[in-house]
C-alpha positions in Angstrom: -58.8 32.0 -9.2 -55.3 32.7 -9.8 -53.8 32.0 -13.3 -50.7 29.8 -14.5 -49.3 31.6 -18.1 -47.9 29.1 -19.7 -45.3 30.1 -22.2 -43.7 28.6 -25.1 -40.3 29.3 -25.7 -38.8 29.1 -29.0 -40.8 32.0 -31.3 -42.6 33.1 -27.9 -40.5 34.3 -25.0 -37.9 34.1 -27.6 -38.8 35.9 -30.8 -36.5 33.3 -32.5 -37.1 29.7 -33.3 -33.8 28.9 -31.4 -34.3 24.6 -31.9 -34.8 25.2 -35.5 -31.6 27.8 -36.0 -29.7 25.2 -33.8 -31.0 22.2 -36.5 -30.1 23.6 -39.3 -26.6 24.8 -38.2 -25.3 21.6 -36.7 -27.2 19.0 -39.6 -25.5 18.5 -43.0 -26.7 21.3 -45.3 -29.5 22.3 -42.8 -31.1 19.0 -43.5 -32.9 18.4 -40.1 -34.8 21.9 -41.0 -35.5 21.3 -44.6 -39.3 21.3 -46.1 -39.3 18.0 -47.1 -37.9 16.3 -43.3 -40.6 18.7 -41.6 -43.6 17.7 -44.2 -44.3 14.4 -41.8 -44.9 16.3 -38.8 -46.7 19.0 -40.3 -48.8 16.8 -41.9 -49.9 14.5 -38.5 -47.9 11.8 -39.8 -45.5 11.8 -37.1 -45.3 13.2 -33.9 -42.9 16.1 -32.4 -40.6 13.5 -30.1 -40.4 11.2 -33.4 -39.3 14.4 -35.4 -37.0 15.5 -32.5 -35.3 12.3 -32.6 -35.0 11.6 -35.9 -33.5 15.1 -36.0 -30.9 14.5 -33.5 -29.5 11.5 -34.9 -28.2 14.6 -37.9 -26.9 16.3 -35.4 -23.1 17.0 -34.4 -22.1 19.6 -32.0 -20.4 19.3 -28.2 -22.4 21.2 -26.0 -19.6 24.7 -25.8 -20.6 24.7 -29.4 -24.3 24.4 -28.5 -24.5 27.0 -26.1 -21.5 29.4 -28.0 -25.0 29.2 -30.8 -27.5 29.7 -28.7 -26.0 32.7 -26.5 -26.4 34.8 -29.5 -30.3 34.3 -29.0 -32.1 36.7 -26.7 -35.4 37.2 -25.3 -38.6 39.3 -25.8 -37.7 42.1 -23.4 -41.2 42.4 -22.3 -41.4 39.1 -20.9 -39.1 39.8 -17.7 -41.4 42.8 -16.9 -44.9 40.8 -17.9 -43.6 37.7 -15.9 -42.4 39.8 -12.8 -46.0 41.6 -13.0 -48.0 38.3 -13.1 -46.6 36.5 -9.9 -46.9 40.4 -7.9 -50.5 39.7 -8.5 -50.4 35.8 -7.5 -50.3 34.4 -10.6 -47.6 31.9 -12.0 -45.7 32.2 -15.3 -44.1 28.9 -16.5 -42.3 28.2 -19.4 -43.1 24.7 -21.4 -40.9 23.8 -24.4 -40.5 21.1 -27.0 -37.0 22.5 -27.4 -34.1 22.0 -25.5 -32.7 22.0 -21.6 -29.2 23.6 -22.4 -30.7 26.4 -24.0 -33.5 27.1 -22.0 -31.8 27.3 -19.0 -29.2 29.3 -20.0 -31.3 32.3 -21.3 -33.7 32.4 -18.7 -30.7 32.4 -15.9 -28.9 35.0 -18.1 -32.2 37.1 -18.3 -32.0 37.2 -14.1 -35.8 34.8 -14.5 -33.9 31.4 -13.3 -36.2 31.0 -11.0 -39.1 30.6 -13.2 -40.6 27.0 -13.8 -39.6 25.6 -16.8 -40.2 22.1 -18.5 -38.2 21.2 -21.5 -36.6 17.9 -23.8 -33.1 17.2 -22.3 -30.8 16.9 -24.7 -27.4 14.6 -23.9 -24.0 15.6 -25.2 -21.5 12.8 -26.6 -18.1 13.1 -28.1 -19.9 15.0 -30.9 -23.5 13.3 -31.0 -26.1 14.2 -29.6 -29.1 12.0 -27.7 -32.5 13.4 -27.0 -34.2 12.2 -24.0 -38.4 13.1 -23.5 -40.1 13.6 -20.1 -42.7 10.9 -19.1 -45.6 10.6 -21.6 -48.0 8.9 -19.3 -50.6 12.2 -18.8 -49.7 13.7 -22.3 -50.7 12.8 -25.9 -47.7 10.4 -26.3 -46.4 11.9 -29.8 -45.4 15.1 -28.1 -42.2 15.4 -26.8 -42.8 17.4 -23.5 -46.6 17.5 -23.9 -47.8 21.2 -23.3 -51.8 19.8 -22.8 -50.1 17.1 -20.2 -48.9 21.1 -18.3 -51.8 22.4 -18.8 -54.0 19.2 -16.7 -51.3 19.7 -13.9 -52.1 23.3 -13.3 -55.2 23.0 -13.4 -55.3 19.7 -10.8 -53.6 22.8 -8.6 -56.3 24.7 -8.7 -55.0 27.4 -11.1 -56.9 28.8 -14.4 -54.8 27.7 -17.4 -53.9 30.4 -20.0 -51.4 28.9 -22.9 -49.2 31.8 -24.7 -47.6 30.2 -28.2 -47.0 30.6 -31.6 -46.7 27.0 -33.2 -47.7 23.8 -33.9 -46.1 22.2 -31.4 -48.3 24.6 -29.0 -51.3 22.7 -30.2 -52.3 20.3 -27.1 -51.7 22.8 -24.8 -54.1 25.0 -26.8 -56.9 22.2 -26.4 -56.5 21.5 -22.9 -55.8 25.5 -21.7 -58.5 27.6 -20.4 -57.9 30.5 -22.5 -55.4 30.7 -25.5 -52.9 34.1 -26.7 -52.0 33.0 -29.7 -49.5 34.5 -33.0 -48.2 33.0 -36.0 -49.2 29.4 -37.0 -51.1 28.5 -33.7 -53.1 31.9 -34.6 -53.8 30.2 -38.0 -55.0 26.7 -36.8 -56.9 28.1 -33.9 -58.9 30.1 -36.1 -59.5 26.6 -38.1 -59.8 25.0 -35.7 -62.9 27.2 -34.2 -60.8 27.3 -30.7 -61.5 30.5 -28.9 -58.0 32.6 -29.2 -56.8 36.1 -28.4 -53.9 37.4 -30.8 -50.9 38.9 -29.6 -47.9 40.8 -31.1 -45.1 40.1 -28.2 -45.2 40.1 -24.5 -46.5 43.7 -23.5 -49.7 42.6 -25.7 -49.7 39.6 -23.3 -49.2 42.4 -20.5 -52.2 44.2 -21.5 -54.5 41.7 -22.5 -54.1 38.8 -20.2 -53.0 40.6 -16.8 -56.0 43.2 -17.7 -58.2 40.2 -17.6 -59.7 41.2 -21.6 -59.0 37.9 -22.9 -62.9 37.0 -22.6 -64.3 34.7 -20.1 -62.7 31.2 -19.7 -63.8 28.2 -22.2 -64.3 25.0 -21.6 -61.3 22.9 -21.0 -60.3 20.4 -24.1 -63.7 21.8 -25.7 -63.6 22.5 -29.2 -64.0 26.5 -28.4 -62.4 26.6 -25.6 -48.1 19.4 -10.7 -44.6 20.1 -11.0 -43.6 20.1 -14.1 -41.9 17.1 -15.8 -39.0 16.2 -18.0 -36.0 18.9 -17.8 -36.9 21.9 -15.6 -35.8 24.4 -12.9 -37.4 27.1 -10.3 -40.4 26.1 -8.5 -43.1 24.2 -10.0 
C-alpha cells in the first residue's frame, strides 16, 4: 500500500515556529505569543481557529511586510531530498499546516518543492489588518483550524497508508486519526501520555531512514488509542 507523509510545517519541515515568530513581531509587545494568551488553547479551553482568530485581530502588517519576515525563514534541508525520495518510490508527501498560505507557499516554491500538496489557513491582507479565513470544518474536529485528522481520513478514503510527521499540539488530531506517527518536541511528549504508538525523530533524514526504511513498526489502528484533495488554502496536486 503506498504511503501519504503528512507533514507539518511550522517546527517540522521548517525547524522554526514561523506563525509564532510572525505573532509576536507584528502584535503589540508580542502579545498574541505571550504565556498567558496561549494558556486557553493549551489547556483545551479553546480551540486552534479560535486562538488563530483571536490572534489576528492583534495583528498589523501588509502582506510585503509579511513575507519580507518570513523570507528570512528556511527549511529543513533534508526534507527536499526525503520528499523527492518518497514519491520515486510511489508514495506522497503532503504538507498540512495550521499556519499560514502566504508563507507556506512561498518557501516551498522558493525550495524548488511547489509542486508538493499543501493545505493551509489563508490569511487576508487589509490596509494594515489582517483577516484569517479556515478551510471547511465539516470532516474535521471543528476547533481546529485546517484539521490535520480531517487529512489524514482523506488519504486514507484514497487508498493510501497515513503516516503524520509533527512536532506540536496542533499536530494532535492528525496523530489520532494517522496510521503511524514520527513525532519530536511536544507531540513526542503527549504521544507518550497519551499511550499512542509514536516513533521519534530528530529532523528529516531521521524521517529518511526510519519511515522510507519501513522501521516505524507495523501500522496501528486508525483513531485507536495506540495507534481527497486537500482543503482550505493549497497548491500542487492533491
Amino acid at each position: 500500500m503506498p504511503r501519504a507523509f503528512l507533514c507539518d510545517f511550522d517546527g517540522t519541515v521548517s525547524p522554526s515556529d514561523i506563525g509564532a515568530a510572525f505573532a509576536r513581531r507584528f502584535s503589540p509587545e508580542g502579545e498574541a505569543e505571550s504565556p498567558a494568551f496561549l494558556a486557553r488553547w493549551m489547556s483545551g479551553e479553546m480551540g486552534h481557529r479560535d486562538l488563530t482568530a483571536a490572534q489576528c485581530a492583534l495583528l498589523r502588517v501588509t502582506r510585503e511586510e509579511a513575507l519580507d519576515f518570513t523570507r528570512g525563514f528556511g527549511l529543513d534541508p533534508h526534507f527536499a531530498p526525503f520528499a523527492r525520495a518518497a514519491e520515486a518510490q510511489g508514495d506522497a508527501v503532503a504538507v498540512v499546516s495550521e499556519g499560514f498560505d502566504f508563507y507556506v507557499r512561498d518557501l516551498l516554491e522558493r525550495a524548488g518543492l511547489g509542486d508538493l500538496p499543501w493545505s493551509a489557513n489563508t490569511l487576508r491582507f487589509d490596509t494594515g489588518a489582517v483577516t484569517p479565513e479556515f478551510p471547511p470544518a465539516s470532516d474535521g474536529c471543528g476547533r481546529c483550524g485546517n484539521c490535520k485528522g480531517g487529512h489524514a481520513r482523506r488519504w486514507r478514503a484514497r487508498g493510501f497508508e497515513v503516516v503524520l510527521v509533527g512536532d506540536g499540539l496542533s499536530d494532535r488530531c492528525g496523530a489520532r486519526a494517522a496510521d503511524r506517527v514520527l513525532a519530536r518536541r511536544d507531540l513526542l511528549a503527549w504521544c507518550r501520555r497519551e499511550g499512542l504508538a509514536v516513533t521519534p525523530f530528530q529532523d528529516f533524514a531521521d524521517v529518511a531512514r526510519v519511515a522510507l526504511a519501513a522501521a516505524a513498526g507495523p501500522p496501528r489502528a486508525a483513531g485507536s488509542a495506540l495507534g481527497g484533495a486537500l482543503g482550505g488554502a493549497s497548491g500542487g496536486e492533491a
